[in-house]
mmCIF file of the C-alpha atoms, coordinates in Angstrom:
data_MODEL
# 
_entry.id   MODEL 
# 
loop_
_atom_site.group_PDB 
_atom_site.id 
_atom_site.type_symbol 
_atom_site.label_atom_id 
_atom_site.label_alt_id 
_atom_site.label_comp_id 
_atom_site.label_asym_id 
_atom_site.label_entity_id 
_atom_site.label_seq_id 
_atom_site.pdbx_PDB_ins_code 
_atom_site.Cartn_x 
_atom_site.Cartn_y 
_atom_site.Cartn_z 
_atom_site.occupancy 
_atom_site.B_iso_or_equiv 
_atom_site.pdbx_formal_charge 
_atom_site.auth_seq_id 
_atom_site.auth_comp_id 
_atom_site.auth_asym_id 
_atom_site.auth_atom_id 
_atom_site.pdbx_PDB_model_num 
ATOM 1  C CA . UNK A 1 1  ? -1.309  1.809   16.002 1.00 0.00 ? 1  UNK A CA 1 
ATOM 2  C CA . UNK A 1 2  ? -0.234  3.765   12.859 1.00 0.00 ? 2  UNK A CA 1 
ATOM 3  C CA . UNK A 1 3  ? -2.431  4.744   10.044 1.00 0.00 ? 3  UNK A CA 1 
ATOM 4  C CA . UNK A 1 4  ? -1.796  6.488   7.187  1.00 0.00 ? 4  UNK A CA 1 
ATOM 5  C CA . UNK A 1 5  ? -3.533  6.800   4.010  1.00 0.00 ? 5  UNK A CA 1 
ATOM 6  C CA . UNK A 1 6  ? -3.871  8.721   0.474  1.00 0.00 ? 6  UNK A CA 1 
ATOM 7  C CA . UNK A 1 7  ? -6.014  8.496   -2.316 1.00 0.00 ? 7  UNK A CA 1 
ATOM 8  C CA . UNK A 1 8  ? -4.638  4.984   -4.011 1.00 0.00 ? 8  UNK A CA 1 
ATOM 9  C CA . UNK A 1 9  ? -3.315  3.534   -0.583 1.00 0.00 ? 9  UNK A CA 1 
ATOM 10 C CA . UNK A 1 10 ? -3.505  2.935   3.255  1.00 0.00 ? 10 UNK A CA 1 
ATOM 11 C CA . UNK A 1 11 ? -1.242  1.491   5.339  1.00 0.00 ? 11 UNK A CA 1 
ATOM 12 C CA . UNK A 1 12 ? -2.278  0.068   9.204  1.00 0.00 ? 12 UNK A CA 1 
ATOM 13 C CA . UNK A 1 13 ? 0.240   -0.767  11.276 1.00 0.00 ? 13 UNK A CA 1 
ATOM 14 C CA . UNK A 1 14 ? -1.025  -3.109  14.352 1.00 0.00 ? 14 UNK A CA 1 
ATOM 15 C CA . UNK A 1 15 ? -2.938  -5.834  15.647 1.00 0.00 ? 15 UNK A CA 1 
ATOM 16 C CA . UNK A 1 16 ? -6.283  -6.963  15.220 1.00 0.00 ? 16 UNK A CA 1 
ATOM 17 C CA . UNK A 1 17 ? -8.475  -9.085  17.093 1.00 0.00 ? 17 UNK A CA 1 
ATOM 18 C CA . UNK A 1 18 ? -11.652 -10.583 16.355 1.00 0.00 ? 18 UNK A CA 1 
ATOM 19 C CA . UNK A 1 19 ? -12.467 -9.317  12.882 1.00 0.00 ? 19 UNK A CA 1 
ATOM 20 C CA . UNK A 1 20 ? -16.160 -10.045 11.848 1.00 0.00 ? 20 UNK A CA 1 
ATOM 21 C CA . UNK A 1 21 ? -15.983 -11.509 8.302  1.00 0.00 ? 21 UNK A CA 1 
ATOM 22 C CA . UNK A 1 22 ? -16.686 -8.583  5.466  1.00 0.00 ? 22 UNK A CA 1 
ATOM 23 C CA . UNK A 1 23 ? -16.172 -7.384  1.904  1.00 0.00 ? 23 UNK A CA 1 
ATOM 24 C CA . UNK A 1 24 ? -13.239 -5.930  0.402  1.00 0.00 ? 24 UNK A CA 1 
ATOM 25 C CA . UNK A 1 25 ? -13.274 -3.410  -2.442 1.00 0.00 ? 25 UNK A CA 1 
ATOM 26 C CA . UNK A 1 26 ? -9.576  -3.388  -2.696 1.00 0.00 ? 26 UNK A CA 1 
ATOM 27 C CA . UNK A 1 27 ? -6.851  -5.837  -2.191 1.00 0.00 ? 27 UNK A CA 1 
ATOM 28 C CA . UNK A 1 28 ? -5.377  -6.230  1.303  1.00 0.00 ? 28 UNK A CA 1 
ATOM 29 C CA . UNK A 1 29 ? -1.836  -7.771  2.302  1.00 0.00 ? 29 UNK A CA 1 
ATOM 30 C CA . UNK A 1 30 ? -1.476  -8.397  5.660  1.00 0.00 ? 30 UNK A CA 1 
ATOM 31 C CA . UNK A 1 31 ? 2.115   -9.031  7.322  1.00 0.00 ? 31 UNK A CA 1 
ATOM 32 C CA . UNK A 1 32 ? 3.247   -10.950 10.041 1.00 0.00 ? 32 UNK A CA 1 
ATOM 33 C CA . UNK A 1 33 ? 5.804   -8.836  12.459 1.00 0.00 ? 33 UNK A CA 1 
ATOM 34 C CA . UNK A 1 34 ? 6.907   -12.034 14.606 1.00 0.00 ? 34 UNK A CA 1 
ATOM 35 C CA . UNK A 1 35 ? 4.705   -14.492 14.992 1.00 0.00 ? 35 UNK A CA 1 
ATOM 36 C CA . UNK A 1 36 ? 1.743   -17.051 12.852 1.00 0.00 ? 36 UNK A CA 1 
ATOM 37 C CA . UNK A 1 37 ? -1.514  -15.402 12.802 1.00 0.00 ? 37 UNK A CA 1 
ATOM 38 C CA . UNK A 1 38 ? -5.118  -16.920 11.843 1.00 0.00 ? 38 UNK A CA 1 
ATOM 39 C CA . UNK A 1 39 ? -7.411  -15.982 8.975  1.00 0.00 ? 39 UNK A CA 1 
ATOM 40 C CA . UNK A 1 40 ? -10.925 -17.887 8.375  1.00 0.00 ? 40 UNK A CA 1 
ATOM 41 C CA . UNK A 1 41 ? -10.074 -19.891 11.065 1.00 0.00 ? 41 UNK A CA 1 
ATOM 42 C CA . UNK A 1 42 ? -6.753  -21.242 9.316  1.00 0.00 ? 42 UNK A CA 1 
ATOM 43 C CA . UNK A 1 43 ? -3.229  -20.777 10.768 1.00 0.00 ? 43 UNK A CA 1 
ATOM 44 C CA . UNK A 1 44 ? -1.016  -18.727 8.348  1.00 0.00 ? 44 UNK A CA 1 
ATOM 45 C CA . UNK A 1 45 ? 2.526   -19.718 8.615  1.00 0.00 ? 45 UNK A CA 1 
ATOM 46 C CA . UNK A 1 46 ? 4.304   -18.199 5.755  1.00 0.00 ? 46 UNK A CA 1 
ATOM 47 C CA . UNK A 1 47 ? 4.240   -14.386 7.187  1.00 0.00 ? 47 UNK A CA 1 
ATOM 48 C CA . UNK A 1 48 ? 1.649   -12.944 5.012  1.00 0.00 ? 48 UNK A CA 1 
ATOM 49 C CA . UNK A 1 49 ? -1.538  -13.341 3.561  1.00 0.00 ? 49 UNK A CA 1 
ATOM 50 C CA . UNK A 1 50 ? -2.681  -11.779 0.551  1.00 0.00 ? 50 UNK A CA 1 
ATOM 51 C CA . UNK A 1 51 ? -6.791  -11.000 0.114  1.00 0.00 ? 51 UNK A CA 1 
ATOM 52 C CA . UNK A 1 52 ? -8.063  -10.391 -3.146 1.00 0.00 ? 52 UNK A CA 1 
ATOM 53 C CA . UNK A 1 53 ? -11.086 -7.998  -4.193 1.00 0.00 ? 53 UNK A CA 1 
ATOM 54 C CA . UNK A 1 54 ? -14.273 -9.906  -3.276 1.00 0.00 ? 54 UNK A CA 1 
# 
């Protein structure tokens, strides 16, 4: 895994399993590197998904 951050940003680089549902105080894009991945249960098949501030 790679992780690097500074005050405006963050950037993680590898794979996550099982995330528990939770809040997000900024926005979060997450990228596909090769395959379809699942979010709330639905398959996402364009390469990325994009999470707005909730």
């Amino acid at each position: 895994m790679i992780f690097a951050r500074d005050p405006l940003m963050a950037l993680i680089v590898g794979a996550v399993f099982d995330n528990k549902p939770h809040r997000h105080y900024a926005i979060q894009l997450t990228i596909a590197l090769g395959r379809d991945f699942i979010v709330n249960g639905n398959s996402v098949e364009n390469g990325f998904h994009f999470q707005p501030v909730m």
